[in-house]
C-alpha positions as a LaTeX table, in Angstrom:
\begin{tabular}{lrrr}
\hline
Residue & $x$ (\AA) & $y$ (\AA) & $z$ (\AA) \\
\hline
Unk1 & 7.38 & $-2.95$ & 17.86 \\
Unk2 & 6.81 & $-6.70$ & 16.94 \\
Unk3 & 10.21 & $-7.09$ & 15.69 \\
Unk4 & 12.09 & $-5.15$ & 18.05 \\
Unk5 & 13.26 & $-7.24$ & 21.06 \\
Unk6 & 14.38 & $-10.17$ & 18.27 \\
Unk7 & 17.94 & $-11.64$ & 20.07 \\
Unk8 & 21.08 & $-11.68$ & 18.20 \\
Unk9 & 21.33 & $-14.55$ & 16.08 \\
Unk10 & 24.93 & $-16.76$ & 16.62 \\
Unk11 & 26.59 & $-17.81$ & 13.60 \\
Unk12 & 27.14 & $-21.46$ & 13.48 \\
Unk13 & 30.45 & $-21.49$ & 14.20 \\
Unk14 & 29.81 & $-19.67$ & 17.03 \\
Unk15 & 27.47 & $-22.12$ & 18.69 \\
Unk16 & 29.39 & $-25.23$ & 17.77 \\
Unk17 & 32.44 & $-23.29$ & 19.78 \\
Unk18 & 30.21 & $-22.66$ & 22.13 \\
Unk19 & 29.10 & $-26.36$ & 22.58 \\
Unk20 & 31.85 & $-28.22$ & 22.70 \\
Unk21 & 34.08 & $-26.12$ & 25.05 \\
Unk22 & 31.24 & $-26.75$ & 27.72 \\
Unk23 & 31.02 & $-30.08$ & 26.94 \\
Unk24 & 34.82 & $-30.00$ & 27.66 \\
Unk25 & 34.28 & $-28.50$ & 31.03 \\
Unk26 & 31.19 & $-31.19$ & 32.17 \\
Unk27 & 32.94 & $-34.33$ & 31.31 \\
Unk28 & 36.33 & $-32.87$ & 33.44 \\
Unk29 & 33.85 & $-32.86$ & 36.20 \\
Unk30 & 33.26 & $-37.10$ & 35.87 \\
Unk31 & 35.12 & $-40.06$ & 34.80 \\
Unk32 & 34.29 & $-43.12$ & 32.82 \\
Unk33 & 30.99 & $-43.49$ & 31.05 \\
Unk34 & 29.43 & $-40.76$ & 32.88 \\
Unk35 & 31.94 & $-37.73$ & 31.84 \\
Unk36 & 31.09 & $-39.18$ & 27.79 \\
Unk37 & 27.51 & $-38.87$ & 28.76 \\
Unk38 & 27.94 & $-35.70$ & 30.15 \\
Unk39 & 29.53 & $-34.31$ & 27.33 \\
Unk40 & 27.71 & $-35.76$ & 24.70 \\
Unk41 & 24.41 & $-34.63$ & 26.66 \\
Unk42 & 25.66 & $-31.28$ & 27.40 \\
Unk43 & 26.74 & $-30.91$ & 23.71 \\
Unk44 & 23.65 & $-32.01$ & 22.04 \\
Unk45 & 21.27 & $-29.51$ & 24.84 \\
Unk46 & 23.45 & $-26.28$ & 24.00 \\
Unk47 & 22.83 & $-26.72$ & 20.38 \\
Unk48 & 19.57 & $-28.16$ & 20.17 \\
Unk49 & 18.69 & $-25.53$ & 22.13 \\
Unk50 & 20.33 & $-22.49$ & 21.00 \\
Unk51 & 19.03 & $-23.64$ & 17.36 \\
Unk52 & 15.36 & $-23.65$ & 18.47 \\
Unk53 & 15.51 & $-20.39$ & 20.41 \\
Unk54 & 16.19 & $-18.54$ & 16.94 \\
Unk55 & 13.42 & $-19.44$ & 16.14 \\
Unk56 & 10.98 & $-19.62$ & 18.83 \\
Unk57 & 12.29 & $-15.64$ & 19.71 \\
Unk58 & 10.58 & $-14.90$ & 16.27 \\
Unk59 & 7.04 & $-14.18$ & 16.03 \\
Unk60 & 5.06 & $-16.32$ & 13.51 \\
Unk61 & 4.17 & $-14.44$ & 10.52 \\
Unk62 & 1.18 & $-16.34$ & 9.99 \\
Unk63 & $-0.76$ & $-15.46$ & 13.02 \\
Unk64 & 1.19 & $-13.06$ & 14.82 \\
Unk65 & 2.41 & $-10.32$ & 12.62 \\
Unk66 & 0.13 & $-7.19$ & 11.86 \\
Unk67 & $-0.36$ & $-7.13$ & 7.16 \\
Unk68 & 1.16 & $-3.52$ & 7.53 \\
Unk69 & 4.55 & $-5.13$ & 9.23 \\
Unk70 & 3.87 & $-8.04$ & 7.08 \\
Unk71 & 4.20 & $-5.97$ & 4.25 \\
Unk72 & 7.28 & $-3.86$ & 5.46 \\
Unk73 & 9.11 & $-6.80$ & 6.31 \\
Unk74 & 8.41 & $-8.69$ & 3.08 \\
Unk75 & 9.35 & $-5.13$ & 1.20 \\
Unk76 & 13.07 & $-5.30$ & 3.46 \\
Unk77 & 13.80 & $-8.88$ & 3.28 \\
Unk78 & 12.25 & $-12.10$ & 1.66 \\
Unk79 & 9.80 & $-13.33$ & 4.02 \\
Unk80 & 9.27 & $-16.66$ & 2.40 \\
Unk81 & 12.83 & $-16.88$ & 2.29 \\
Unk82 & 13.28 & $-16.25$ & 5.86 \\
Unk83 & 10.49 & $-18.49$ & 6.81 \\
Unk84 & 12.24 & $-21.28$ & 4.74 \\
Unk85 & 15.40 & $-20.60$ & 6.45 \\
Unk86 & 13.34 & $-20.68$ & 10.13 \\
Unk87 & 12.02 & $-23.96$ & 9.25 \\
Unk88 & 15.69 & $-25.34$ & 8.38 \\
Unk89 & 16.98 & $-24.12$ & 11.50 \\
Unk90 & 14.53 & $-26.05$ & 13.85 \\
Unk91 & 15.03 & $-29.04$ & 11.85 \\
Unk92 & 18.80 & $-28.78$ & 12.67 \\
Unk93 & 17.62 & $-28.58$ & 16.20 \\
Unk94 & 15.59 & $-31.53$ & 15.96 \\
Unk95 & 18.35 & $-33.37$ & 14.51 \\
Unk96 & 20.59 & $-32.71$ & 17.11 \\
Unk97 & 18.10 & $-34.02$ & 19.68 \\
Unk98 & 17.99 & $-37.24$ & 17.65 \\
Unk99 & 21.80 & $-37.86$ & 17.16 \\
Unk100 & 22.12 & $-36.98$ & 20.87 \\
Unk101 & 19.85 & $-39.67$ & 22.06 \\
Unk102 & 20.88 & $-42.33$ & 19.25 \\
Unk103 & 24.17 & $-41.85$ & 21.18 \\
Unk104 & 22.96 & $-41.76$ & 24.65 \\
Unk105 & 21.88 & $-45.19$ & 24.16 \\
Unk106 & 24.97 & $-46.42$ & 22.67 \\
Unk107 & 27.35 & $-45.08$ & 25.12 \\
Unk108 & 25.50 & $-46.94$ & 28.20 \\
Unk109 & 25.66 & $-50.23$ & 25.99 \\
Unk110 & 29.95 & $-49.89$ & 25.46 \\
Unk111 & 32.57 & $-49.95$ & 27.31 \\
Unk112 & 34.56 & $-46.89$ & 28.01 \\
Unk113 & 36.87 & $-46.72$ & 24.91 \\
Unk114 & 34.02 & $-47.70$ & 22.75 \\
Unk115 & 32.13 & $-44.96$ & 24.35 \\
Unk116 & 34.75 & $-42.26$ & 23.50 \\
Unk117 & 34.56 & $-43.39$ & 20.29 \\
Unk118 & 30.77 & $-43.00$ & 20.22 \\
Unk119 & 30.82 & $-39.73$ & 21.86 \\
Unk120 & 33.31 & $-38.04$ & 19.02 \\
Unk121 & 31.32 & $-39.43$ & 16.24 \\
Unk122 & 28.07 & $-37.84$ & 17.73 \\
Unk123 & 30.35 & $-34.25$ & 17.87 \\
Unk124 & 31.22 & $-34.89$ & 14.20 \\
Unk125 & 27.30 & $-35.44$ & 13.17 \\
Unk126 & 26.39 & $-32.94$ & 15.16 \\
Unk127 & 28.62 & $-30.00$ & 13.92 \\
Unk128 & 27.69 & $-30.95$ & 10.48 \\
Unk129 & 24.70 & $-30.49$ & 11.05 \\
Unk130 & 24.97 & $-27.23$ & 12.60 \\
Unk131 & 27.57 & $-26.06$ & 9.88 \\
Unk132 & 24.72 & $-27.28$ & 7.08 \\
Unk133 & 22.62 & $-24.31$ & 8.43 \\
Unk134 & 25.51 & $-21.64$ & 8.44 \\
Unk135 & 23.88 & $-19.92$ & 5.63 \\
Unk136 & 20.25 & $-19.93$ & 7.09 \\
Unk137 & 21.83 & $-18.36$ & 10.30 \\
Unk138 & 23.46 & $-15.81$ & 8.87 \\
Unk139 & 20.41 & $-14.76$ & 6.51 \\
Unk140 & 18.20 & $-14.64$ & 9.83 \\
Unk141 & 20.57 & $-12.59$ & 11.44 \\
Unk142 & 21.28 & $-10.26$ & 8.71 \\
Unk143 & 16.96 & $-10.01$ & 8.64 \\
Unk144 & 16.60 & $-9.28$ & 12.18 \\
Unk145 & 19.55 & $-6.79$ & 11.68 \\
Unk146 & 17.24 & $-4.94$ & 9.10 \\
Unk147 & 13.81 & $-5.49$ & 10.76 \\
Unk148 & 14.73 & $-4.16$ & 14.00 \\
Unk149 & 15.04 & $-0.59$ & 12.03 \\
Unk150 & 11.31 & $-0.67$ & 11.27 \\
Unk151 & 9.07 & 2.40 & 12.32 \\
Unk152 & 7.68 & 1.90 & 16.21 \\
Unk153 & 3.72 & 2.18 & 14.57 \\
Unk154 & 1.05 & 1.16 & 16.59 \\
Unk155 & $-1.36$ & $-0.79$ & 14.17 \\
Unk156 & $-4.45$ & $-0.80$ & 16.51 \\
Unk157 & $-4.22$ & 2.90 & 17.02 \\
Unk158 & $-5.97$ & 5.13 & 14.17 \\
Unk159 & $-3.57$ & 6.60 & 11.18 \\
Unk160 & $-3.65$ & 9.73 & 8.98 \\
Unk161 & $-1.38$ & 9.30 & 6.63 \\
Unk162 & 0.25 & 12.99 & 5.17 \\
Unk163 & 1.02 & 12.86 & 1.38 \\
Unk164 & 1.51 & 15.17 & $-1.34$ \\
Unk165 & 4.43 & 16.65 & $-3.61$ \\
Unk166 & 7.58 & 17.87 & $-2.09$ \\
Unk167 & 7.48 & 21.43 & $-0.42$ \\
Unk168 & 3.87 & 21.50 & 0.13 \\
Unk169 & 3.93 & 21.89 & 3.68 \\
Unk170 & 3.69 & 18.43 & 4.76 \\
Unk171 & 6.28 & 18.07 & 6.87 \\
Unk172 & 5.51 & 21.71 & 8.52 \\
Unk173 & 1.96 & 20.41 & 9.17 \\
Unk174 & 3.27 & 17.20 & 10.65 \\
Unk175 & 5.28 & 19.14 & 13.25 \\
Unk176 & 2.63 & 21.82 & 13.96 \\
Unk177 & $-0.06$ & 19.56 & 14.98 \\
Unk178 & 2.23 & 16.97 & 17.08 \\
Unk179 & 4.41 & 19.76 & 18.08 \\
Unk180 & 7.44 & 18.03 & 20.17 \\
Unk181 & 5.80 & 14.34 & 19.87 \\
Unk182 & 6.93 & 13.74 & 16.79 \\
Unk183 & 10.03 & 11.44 & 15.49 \\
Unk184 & 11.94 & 11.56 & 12.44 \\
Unk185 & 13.97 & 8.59 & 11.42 \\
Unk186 & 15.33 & 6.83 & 8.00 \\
Unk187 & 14.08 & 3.18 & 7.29 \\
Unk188 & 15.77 & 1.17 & 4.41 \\
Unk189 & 12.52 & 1.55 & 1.69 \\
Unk190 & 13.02 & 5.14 & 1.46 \\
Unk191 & 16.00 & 7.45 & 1.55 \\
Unk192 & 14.72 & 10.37 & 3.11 \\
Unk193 & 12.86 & 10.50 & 6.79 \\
Unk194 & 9.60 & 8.80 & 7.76 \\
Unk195 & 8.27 & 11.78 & 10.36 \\
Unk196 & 5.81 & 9.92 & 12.92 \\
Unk197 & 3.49 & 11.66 & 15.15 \\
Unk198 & 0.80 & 12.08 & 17.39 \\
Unk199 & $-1.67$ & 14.09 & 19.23 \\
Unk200 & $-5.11$ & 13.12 & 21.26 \\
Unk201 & $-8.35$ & 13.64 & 20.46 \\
Unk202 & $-11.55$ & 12.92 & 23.18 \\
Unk203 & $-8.45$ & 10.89 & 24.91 \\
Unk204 & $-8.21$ & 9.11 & 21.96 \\
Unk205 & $-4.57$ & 9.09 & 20.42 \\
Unk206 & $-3.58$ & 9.60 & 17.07 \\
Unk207 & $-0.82$ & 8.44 & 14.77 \\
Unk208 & $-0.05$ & 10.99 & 11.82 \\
Unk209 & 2.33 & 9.72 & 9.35 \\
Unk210 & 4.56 & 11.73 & 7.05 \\
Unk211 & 6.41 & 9.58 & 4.19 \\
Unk212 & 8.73 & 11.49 & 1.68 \\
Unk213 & 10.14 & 9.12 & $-0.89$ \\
Unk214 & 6.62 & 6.94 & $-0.58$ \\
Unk215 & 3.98 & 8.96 & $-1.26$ \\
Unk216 & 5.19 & 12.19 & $-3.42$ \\
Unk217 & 6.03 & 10.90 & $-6.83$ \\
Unk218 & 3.81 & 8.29 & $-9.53$ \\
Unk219 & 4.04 & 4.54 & $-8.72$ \\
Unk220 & 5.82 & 4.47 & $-12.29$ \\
Unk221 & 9.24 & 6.09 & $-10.31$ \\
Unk222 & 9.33 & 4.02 & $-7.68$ \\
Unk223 & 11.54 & 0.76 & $-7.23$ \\
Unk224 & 9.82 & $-2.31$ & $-6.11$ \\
Unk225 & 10.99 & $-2.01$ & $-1.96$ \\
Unk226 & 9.18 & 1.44 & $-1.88$ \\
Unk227 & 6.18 & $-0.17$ & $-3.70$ \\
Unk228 & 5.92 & $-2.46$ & $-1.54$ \\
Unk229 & 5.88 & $-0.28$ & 1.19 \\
Unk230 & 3.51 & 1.91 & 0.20 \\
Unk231 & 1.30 & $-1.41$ & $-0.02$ \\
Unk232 & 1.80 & $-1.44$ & 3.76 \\
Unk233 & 0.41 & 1.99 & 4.33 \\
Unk234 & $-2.73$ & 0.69 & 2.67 \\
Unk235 & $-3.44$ & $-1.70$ & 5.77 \\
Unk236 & $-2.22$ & 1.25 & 8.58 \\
Unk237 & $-4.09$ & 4.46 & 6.92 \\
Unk238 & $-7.35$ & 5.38 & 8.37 \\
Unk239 & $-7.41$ & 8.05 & 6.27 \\
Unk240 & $-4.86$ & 10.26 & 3.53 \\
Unk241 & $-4.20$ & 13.90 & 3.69 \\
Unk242 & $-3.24$ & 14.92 & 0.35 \\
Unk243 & $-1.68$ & 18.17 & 0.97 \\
Unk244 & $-1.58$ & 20.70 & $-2.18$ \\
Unk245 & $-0.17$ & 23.94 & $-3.23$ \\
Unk246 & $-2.01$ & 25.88 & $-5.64$ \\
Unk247 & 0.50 & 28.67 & $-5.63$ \\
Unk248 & 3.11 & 26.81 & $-7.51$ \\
Unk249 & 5.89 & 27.55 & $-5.20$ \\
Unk250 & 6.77 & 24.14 & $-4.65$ \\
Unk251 & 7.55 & 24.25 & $-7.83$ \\
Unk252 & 5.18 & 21.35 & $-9.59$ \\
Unk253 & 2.01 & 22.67 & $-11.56$ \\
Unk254 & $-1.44$ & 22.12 & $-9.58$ \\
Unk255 & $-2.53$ & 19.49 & $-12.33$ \\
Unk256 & 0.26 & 17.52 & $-11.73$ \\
Unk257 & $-0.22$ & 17.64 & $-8.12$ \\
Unk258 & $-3.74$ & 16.71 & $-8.94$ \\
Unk259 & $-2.94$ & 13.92 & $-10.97$ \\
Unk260 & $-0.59$ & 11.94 & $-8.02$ \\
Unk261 & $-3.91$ & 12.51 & $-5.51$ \\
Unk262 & $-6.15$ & 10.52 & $-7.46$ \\
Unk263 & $-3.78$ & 7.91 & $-8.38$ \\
Unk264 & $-3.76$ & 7.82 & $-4.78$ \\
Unk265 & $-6.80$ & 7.49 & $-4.41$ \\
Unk266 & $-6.99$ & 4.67 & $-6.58$ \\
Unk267 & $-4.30$ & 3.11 & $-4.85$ \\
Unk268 & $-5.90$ & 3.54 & $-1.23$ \\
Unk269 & $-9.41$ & 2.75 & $-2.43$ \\
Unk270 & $-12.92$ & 3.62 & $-1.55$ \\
Unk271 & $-12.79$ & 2.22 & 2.05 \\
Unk272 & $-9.79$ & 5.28 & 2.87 \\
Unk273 & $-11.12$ & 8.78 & 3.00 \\
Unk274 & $-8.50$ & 10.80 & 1.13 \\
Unk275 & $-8.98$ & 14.54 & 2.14 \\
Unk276 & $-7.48$ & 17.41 & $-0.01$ \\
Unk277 & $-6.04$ & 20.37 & 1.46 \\
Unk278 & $-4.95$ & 23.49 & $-0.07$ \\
Unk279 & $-2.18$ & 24.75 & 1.92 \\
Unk280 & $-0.57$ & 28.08 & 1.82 \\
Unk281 & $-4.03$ & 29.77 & 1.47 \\
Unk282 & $-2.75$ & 33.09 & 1.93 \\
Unk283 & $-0.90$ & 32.95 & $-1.46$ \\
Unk284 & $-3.40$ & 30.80 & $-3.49$ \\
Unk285 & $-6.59$ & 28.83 & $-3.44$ \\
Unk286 & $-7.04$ & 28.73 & $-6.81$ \\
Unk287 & $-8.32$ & 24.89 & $-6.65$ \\
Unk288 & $-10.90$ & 23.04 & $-5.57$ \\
Unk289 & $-10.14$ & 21.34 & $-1.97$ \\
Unk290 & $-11.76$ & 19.60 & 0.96 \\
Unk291 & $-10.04$ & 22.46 & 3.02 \\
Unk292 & $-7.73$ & 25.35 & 2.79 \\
Unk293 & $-5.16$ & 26.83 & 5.39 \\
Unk294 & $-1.82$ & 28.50 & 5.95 \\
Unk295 & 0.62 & 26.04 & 8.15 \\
Unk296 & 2.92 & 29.47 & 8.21 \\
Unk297 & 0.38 & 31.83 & 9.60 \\
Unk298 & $-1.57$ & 29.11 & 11.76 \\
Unk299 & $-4.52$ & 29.94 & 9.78 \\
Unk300 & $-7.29$ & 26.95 & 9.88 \\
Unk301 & $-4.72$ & 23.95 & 10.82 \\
Unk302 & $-7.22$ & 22.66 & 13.68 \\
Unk303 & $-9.83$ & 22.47 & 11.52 \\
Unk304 & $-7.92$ & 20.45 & 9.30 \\
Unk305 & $-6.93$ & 18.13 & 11.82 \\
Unk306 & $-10.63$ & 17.60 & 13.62 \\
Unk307 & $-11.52$ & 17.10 & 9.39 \\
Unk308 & $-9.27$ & 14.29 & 9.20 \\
Unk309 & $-10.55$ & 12.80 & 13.07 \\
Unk310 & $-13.98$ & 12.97 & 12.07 \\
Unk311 & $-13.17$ & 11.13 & 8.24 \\
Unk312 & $-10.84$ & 8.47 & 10.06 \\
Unk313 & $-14.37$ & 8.08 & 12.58 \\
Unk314 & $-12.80$ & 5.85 & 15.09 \\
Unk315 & $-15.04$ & 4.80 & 18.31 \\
Unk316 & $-13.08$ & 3.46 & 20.98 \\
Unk317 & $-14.04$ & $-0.09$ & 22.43 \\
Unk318 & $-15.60$ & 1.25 & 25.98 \\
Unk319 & $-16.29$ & $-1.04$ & 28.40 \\
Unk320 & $-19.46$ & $-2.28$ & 29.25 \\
Unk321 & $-21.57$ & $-2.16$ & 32.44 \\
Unk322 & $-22.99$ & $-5.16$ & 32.49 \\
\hline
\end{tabular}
């Protein structure tokens, strides 16, 4: 996952620490001008480049990130935000390169006492400039801290995505057709687990992806993080599942039911096939479906699944023999 090898992010504090007590060590090493050089060099390098490798160790959201992490991120923390607080931290690093050499060049041009004096004034510059991007640290580290929690999804494999009302056998199909493949973990824009799974088809492999607290109420009940995340699932689904029960034992009318799959549908648009699937078949199929089966008794689930393969329609890039 694009976000999940991010490095800890030092607070400033931290790296000013950090900086000075090994430009302590380098200039016990020399005497004269060249132990203030030393320090002043060794100084400016540890920040300068500690700064910068906050930022390089991100990807750029521009070009690099996949729109269905895009949209997860930007649903967890600000991403403009973040981005702003990237682009303050590099300029802290290029700072620091700056005051470093400004002093480089006045150290070699004055004498030793002139140079000590030099040398502390660059320290002083260069912690406040370091300290003037505290808060930017902080809010990077607290957003890798968050990010690094996203779902492991694999945006250039093909997605069915499992929705529906609660107790309508989503979660029980999930597990059937992945059997011990699948994962079950909580990600901050829902309170309840995200079940992702998978299975092969004609070597093919395929993500299935169960979200309660996303995808099994209106859009009118949910807060603007979970909005946002179901607008990621609109760049990751292949195709939608909608998963009914016409028997009324989950204990929401069929209509209702009804009504959240087209809003769905809506939502997903014409380029998503969105499948309907009556399940618990053996007690009711009094509705109108794509498909009907019985997760309990293993009655038609395959079918179901090589439904959804053959709306999702994915052709592998094979390689060619010229």
């Amino acid at each position: 996952m694009i976000f999940e090898d991010l490095p800890t992010t030092p607070r400033a504090e931290e790296l000013i620490d950090k900086a000075f007590s090994r430009a302590a060590r380098a200039g016990r090493a020399k005497s004269g001008h060249e132990a203030q050089e030393s320090m002043l060099r060794t100084a400016g390098n540890v920040l300068s480049d500690n700064l910068s490798n906050v930022v390089t160790s991100w990807p750029d959201f521009e070009y690099d990130v996949d729109p269905f992490y895009y949209e997860l991120a930007d649903a967890i923390v600000d991403v403009d935000e973040l981005r702003q607080s990237l682009s303050e931290v590099m300029w802290a690093s290029r700072q620091i390169e700056s005051i470093r050499d400004e002093y480089t060049t006045k150290l070699r041009r004055s004498d030793v006492d002139t140079a000590r004096k030099h040398r502390k004034q660059a320290f002083a510059r260069m912690a406040d400039i370091a300290e003037e991007v505290a808060d930017d640290l902080r809010l990077i580290g607290d957003a890798r801290d968050d990010l690094k929690t996203l779902p492991d999804i694999r945006t250039d494999e093909p997605a069915i995505v499992v929705a529906g009302y609660p107790n309508v056998g989503k979660s029980s199909f999930v597990n059937r057709v992945t059997r011990a493949s699948n994962e079950i973990a909580e990600y901050p824009f829902t309170t309840r687990g995200v079940q992702i799974g998978h299975f092969e088809r004609d070597h093919v492999r395929y993500q299935i992806v169960d979200t309660p607290g996303l995808l099994d109420r209106p859009l009118e009940e949910r807060n603007d993080i979970e909005l946002q995340a179901v607008s990621a699932l609109e760049h990751l689904a292949d195709c939608v599942l909608f998963v009914v029960d016409a028997s009324g034992d989950c204990g929401y009318p069929i209509d209702v039911q009804l009504a959240l799959r087209d809003e769905l549908a809506s939502l997903f648009g014409a380029d998503v096939p969105l499948l309907t699937v009556c399940n618990k078949r053996d007690r009711s199929t009094d509705v109108e479906a794509d498909a009907y089966m019985s997760v309990t008794e293993d009655e038609n689930v395959e079918a179901v699944l090589d439904m959804a393969v053959d709306a999702v329609g994915y052709e592998p890039d094979l390689p060619s023999r010229e």
